[in-house]
Backbone as JSON Lines, residues from 0, in Angstrom:
{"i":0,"aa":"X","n":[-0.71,27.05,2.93],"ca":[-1.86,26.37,2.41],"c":[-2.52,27.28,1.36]}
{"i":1,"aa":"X","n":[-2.55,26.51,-0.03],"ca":[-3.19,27.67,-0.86],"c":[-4.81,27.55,-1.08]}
{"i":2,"aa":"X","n":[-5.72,28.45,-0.59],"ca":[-7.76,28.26,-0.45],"c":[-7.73,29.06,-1.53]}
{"i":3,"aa":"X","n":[-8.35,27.7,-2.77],"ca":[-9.09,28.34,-3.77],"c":[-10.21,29.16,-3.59]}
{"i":4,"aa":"X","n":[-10.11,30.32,-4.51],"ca":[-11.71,31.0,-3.96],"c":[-11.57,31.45,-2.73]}
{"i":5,"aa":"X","n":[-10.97,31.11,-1.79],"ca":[-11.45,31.57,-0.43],"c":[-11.94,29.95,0.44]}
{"i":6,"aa":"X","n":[-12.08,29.22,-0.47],"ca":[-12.78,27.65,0.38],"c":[-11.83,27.33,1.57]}
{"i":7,"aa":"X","n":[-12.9,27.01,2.42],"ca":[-12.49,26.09,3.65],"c":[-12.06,25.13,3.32]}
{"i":8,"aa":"X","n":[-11.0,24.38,4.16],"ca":[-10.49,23.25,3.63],"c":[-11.22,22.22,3.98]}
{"i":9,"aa":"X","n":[-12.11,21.94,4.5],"ca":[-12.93,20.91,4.76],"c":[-14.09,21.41,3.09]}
{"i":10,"aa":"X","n":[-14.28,21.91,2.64],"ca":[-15.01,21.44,1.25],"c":[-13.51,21.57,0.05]}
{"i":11,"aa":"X","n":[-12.66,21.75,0.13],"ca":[-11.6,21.76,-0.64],"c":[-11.62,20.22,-0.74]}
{"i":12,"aa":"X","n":[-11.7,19.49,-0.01],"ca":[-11.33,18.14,0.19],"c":[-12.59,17.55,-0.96]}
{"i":13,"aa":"X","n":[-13.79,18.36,-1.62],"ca":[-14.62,17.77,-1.75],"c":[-14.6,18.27,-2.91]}
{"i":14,"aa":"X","n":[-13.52,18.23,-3.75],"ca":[-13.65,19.19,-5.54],"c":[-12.4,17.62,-5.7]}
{"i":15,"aa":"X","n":[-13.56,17.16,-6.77],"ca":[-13.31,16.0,-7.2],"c":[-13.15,16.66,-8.51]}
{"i":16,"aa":"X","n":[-12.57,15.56,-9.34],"ca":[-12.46,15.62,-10.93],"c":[-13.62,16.02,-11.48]}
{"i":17,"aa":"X","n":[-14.79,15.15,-11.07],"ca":[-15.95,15.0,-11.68],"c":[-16.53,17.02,-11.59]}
{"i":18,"aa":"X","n":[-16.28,17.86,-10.92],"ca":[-16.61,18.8,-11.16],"c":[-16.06,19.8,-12.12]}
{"i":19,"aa":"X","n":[-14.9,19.69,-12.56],"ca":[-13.66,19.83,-13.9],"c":[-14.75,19.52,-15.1]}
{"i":20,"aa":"X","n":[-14.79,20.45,-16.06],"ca":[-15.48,20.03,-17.33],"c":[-15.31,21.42,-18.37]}
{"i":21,"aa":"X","n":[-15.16,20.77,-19.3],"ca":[-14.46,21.93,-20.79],"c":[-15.86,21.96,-22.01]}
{"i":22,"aa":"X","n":[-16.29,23.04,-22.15],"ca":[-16.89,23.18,-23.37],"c":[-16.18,24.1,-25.15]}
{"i":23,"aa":"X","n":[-16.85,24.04,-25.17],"ca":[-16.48,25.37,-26.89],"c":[-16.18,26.42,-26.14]}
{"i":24,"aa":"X","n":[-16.88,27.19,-24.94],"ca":[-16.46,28.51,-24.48],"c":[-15.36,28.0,-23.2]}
{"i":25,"aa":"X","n":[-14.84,27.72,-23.05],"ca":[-13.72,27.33,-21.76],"c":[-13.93,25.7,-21.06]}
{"i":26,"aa":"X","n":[-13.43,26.28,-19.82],"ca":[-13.18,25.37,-18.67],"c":[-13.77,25.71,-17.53]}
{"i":27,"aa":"X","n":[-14.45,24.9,-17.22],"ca":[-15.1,25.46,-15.48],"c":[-14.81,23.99,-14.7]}
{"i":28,"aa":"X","n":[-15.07,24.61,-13.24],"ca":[-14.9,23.97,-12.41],"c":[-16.75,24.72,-11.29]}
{"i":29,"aa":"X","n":[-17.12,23.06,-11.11],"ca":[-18.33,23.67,-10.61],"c":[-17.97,23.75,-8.94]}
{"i":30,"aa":"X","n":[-18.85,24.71,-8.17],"ca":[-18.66,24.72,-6.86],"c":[-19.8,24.92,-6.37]}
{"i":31,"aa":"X","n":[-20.41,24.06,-5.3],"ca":[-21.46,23.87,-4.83],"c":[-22.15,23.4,-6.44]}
{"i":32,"aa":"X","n":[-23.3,24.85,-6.99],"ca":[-24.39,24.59,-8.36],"c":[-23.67,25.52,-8.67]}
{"i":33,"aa":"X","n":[-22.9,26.48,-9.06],"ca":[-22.16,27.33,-9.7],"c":[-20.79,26.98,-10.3]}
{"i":34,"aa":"X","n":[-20.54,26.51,-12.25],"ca":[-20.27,26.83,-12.56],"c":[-19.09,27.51,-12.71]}
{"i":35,"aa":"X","n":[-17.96,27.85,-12.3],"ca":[-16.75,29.06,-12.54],"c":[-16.27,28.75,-13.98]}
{"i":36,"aa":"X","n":[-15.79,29.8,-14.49],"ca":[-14.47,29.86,-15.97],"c":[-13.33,29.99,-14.97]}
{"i":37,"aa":"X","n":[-12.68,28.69,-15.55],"ca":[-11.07,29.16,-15.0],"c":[-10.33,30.1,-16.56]}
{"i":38,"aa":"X","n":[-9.17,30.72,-15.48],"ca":[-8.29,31.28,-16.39],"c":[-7.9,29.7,-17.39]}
{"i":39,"aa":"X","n":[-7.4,30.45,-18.55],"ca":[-6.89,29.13,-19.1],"c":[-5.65,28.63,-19.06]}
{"i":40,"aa":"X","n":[-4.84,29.22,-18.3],"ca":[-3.92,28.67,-17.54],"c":[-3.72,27.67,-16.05]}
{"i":41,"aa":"X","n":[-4.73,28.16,-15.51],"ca":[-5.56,27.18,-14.68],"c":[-5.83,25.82,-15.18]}
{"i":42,"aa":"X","n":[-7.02,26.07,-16.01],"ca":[-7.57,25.23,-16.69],"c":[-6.35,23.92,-17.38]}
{"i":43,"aa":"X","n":[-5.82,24.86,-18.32],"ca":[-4.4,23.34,-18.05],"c":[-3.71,22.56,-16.94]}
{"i":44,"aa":"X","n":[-3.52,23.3,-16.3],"ca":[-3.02,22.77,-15.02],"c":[-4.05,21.4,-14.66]}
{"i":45,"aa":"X","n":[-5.2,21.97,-14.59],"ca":[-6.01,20.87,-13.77],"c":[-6.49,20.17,-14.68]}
{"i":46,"aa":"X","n":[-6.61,20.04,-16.1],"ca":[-6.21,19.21,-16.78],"c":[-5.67,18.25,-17.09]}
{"i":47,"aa":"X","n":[-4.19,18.78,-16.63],"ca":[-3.15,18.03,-17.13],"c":[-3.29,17.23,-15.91]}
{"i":48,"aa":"X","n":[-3.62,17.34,-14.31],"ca":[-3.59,16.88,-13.41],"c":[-4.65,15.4,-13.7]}
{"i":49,"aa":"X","n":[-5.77,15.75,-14.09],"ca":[-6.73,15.07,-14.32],"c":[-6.04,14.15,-15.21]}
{"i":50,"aa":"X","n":[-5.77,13.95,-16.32],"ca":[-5.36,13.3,-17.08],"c":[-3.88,12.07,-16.75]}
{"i":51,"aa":"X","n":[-3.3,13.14,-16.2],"ca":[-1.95,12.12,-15.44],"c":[-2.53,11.08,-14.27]}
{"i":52,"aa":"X","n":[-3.38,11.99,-13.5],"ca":[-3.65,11.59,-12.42],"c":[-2.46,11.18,-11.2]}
{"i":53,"aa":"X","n":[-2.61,10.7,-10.04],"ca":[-1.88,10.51,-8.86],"c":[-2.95,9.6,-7.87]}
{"i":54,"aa":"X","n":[-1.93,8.27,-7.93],"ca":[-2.7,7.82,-6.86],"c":[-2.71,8.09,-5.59]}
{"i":55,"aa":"X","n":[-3.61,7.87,-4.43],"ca":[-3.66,8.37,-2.93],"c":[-2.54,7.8,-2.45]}
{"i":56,"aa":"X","n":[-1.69,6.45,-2.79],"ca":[-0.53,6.15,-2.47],"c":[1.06,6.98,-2.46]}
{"i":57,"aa":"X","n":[0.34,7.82,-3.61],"ca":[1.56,8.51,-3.23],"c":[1.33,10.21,-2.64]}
{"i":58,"aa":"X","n":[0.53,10.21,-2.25],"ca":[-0.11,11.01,-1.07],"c":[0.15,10.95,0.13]}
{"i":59,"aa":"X","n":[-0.4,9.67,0.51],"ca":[-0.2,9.4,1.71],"c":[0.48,7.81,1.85]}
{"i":60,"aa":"X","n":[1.59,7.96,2.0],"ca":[2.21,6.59,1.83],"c":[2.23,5.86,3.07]}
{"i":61,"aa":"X","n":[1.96,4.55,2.57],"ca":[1.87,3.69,3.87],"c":[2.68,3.1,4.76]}
């Protein structure tokens, strides 16, 4: 199991897209009211994730 940061997986479950956001100086990902810079290799990644997207269907298939 890979814990970003160190997070419990019960708030892991709770880093939605909507906290993902890019300005002129980088990419952050907010946690809790804080803000992080991802590496920018990161930052693509979850990008590119965001953008492709994946539905919960193929997550958890029925």
């Amino acid at each position: 199991m890979i814990r970003p940061y160190g997070l419990p997986l019960i708030r892991i479950v709770h880093l939605t897209t909507g906290r993902f956001h890019q300005d002129e100086r980088g990419a952050y990902f907010t946690f809790d009211k804080n803000a992080v810079l991802l590496p920018p290799t990161l930052a693509r990644l979850i990008e590119q994730q965001t953008t492709t997207g994946r539905s919960l269907d193929s997550v958890h298939p029925r």
